[in-house]
C-alpha positions in Angstrom: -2.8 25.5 -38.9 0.0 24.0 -36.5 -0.9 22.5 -33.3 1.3 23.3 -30.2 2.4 20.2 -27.8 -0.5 18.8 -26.1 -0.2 17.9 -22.1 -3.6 17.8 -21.0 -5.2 14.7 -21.3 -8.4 16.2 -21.7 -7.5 18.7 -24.1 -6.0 15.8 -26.1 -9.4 14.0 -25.7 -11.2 17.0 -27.1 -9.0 17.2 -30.1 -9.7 13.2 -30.8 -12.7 13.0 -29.7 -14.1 16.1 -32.1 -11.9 18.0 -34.0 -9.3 15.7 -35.2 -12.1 13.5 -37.0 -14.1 16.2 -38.4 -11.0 17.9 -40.4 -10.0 14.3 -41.3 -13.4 13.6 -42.8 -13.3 17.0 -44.5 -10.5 15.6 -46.4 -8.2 17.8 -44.7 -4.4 16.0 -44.6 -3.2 15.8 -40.8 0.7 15.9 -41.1 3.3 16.7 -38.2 5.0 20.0 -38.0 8.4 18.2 -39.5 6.5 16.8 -42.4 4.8 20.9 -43.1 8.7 21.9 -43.3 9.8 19.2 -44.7 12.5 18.4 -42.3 13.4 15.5 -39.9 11.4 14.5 -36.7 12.9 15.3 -33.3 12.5 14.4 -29.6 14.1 16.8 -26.6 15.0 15.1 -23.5 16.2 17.5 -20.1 15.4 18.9 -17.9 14.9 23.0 -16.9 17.6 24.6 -18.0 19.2 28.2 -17.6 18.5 31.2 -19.6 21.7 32.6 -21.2 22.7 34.6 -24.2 22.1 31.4 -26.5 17.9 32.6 -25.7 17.7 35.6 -28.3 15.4 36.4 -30.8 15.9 39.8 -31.5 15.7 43.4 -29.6 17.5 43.6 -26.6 18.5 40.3 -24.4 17.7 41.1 -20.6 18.7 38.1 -18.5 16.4 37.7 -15.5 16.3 34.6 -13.4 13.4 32.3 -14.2 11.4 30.3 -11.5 11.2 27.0 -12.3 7.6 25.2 -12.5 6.7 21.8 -11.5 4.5 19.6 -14.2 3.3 16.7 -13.6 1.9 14.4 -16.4 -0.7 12.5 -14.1 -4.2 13.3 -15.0 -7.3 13.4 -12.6 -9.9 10.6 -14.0 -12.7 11.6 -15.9 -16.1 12.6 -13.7 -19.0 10.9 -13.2 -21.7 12.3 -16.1 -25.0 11.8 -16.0 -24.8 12.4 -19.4 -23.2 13.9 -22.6 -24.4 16.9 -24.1 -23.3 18.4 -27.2 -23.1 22.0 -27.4 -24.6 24.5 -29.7 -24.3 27.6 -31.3 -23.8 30.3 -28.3 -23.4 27.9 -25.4 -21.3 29.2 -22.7 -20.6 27.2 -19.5 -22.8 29.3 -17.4 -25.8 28.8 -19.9 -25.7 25.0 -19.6 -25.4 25.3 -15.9 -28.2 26.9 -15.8 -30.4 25.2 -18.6 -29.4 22.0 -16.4 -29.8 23.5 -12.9 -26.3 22.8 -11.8 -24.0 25.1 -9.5 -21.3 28.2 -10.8 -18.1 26.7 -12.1 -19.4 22.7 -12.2 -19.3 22.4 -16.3 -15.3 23.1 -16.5 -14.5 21.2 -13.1 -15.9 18.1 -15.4 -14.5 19.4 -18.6 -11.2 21.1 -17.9 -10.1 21.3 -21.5 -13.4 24.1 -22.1 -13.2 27.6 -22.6 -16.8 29.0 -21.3 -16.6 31.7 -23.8 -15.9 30.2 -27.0 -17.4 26.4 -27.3 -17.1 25.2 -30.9 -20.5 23.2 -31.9 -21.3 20.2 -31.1 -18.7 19.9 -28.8 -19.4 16.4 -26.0 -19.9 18.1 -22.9 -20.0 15.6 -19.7 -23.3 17.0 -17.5 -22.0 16.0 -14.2 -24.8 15.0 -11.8 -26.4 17.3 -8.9 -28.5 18.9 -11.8 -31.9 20.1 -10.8 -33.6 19.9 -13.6 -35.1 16.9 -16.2 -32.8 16.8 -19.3 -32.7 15.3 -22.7 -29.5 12.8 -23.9 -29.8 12.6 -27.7 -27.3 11.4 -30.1 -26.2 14.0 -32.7 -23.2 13.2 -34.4 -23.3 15.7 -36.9 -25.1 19.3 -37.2 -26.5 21.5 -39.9 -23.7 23.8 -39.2 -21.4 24.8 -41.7 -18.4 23.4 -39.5 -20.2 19.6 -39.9 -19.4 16.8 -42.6 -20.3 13.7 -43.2 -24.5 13.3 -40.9 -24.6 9.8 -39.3 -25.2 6.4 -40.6 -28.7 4.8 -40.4 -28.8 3.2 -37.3 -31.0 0.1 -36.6 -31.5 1.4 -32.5 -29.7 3.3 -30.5 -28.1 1.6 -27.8 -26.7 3.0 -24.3 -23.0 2.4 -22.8 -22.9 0.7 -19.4 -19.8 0.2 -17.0 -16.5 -1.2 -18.8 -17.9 -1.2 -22.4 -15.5 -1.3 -25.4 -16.5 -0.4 -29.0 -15.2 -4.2 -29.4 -17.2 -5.6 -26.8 -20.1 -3.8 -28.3 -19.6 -5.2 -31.4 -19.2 -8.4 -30.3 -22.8 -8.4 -28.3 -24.7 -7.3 -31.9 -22.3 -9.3 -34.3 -20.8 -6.6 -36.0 -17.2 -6.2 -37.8 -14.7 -4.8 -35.8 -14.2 -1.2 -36.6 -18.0 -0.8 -37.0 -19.2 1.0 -34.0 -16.2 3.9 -34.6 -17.4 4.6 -37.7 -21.0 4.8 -37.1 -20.0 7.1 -33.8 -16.5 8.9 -34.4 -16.7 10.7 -31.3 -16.0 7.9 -29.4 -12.8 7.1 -27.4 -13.0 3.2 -28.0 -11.5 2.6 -24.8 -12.8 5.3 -22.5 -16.8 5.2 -23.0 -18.5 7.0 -20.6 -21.5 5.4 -18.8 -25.1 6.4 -20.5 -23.5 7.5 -23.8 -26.1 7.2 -26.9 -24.4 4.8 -29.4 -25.5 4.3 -32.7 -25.8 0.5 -33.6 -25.0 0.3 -37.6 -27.0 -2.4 -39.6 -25.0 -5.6 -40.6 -25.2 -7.3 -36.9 -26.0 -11.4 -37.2 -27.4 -11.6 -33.5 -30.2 -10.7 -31.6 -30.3 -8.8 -28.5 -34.0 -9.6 -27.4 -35.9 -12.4 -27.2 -40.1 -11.1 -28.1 -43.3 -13.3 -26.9 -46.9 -12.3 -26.9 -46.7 -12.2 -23.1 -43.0 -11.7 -22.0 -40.0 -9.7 -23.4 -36.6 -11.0 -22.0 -33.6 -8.1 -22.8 -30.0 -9.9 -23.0 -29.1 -6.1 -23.6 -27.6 -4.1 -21.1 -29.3 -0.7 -22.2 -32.5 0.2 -20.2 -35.2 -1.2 -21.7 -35.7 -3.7 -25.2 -35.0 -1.4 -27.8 -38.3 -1.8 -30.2 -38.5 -2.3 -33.8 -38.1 0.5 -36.3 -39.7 0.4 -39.4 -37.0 3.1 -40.1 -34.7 5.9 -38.5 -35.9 9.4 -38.6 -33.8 12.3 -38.6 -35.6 15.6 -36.5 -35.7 19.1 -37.6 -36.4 22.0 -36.3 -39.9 22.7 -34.5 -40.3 18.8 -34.4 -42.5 17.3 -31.6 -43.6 13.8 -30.7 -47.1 14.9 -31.7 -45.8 16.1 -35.0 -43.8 13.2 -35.8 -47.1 11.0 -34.9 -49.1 12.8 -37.3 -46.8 12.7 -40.3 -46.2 9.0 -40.2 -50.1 8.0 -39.2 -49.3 6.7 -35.5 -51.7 6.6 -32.6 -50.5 9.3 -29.9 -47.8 8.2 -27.5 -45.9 5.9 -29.9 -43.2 8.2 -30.6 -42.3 8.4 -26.9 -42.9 4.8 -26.1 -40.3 4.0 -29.1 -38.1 6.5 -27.7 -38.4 7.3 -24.4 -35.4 9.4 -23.8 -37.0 12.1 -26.1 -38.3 15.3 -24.2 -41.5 15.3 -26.8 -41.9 19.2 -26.6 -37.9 20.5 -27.0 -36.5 17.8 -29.6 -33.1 18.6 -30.8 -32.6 18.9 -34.3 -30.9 16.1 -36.2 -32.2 13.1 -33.1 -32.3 10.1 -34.6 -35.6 8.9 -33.7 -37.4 5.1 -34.2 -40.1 5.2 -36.5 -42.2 2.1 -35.1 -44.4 -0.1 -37.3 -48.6 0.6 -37.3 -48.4 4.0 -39.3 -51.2 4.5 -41.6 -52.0 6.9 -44.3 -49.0 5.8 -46.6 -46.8 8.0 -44.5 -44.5 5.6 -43.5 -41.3 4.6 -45.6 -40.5 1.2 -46.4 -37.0 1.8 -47.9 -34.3 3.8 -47.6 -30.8 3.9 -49.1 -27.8 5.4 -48.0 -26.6 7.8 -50.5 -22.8 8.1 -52.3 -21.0 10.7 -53.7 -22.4 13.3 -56.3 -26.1 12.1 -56.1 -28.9 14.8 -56.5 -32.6 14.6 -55.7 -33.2 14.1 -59.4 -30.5 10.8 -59.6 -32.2 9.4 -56.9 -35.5 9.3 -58.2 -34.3 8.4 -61.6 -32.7 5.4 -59.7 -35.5 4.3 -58.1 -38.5 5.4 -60.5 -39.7 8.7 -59.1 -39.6 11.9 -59.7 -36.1 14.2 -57.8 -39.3 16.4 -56.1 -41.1 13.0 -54.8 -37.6 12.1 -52.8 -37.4 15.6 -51.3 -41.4 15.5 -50.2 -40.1 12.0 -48.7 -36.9 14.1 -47.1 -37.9 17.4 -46.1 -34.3 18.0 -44.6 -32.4 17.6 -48.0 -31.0 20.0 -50.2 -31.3 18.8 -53.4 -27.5 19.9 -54.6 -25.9 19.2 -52.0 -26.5 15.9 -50.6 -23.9 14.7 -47.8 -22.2 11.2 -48.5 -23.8 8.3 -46.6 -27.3 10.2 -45.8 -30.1 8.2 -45.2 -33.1 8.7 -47.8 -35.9 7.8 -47.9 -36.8 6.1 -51.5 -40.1 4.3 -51.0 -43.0 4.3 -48.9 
């Protein structure tokens, strides 16, 4: 696969922003065209020149006179989103128009580098406001899609961008390593993060962003609302519901949406990362999980942690057994 010169700012953004890091993390080797053939690097400088006999490929040369074109390399800034979707299988631009009650056309005017007719999965989509309809923002930075790789960290809360954040600066407010926050969210420009994006905040942090009482909660975080306490992340799938979720880990109805009140209870996309909160009854609720490495099976796992491969899978519904992704988060006691 060779990939022509790139202009577009946006279209470059798509490619870094989705494709680029899932065929890197596929194991896929990214080399330039000259390093494919073998053969030195080169940069062109001119201007438009005239077609002559030098032009020829084959057939028969007709000379014509071509009319020059005027390109410009400034780009027109990025719109105001109300949110970022990301697509899924059959999305066209007119269907998310009209699942978010927004006018003909609006979808590419805020994503120039789509085409309505072919949107690869889980491609970040900005939802430009004027919608009339209430819509869900989730996180999913990885599918069940054959075109997915690696699912996403465990996250201790999900937090949301404001104006002029930086994966940096982000790191710096929860104590984190730098190069953190990219990891646990490769869809990110680092540089460029959109207002209201869902961003997945990776243990290891050595501050705390909210200050608890029995009477008063005081939020030095800039996301809406205290995030509360997990007793663990939960990965949806399919059919999922507040309700449901409620029920499996022993919670009293409403906690689910209180935890995370984003969530649209009733249409929950699969693969949410969702906050487990503590009072679950029923032994329901896990109290460990582990991230698992390369070449692990439910059977290695349960050997590992003394129980049986068919106890971890009744803990992790969503696993297949042979074919566990690097870095999932499984659940290994409760």
């Amino acid at each position: 696969m060779t990939l022509s010169h790139e202009t577009s700012p946006a279209g470059y953004n798509a490619m870094y922003m989705g494709t680029v890091p899932r065929l890197a993390n596929a194991g896929i080797k990214l080399v330039s065209v000259a390093q494919c053939l073998n053969a030195d690097a080169y940069e062109v400088f001119g201007g438009f020149g005239n077609r002559d006999s030098s032009w020829y490929c084959g057939g028969s040369w007709t000379p014509s006179n071509p009319t020059p074109t005027t390109t410009t390399t400034s780009s027109t800034p990025a719109p105001t989103c109300a949110r970022t979707y990301r697509s899924v299988q059959n999305d066209t631009c007119a269907k998310i128009e009209n699942d978010n009650g927004l006018p003909a056309g609006s979808i590419l005017r805020a994503n120039p580098f789509l085409n309505c007719n072919d949107i690869w999965v889980n491609t970040p989509i900005c939802i430009p406001p004027g919608g009339s309809t209430s819509t869900t923002t989730t996180t999913r930075t990885t599918t069940s899609t054959s075109t997915s790789t690696t699912p996403a960290p465990t996250c201790v809360r999900t937090y949301r961008s404001v104006q002029n954040d930086t994966c940096a600066k982000i790191e710096n407010d929860n104590g984190l390593p730098a190069g953190s926050i990219l990891r646990a969210n490769a869809f990110l420009n680092c540089n460029d993060i959109w207002v209201n994006t869902p961003i997945c905040i990776p243990p290891g942090g050595s501050t705390t962003t909210r200050t608890t009482t029995t009477t008063t909660t005081t939020s030095t975080s800039t996301s809406v609302g205290p995030s509360p306490t997990c007793v663990r992340t939960y990965r949806s799938v399919q059919n999922d519901t507040c309700a449901k979720i409620e029920n499996d880990n022993g919670l009293p109805a409403g906690s689910i949406l209180q935890a995370n009140q984003f969530l649209n209870c009733n249409d929950i996309w699969v693969n949410t990362p969702i906050c487990i909160p503590p009072g679950g009854t029923g032994g329901s609720t896990c109290t460990q999980t582990i991230s698992s490495t390369l070449g692990q099976t439910c059977d290695t796992i349960g050997a590992d942690h003394g129980v049986s491969g068919a106890q971890i899978l009744a803990w992790n519904t969503f696993l297949n057994c042979n074919d566990i992704w690097v870095n999932t988060p499984v659940c290994v006691k409760h």
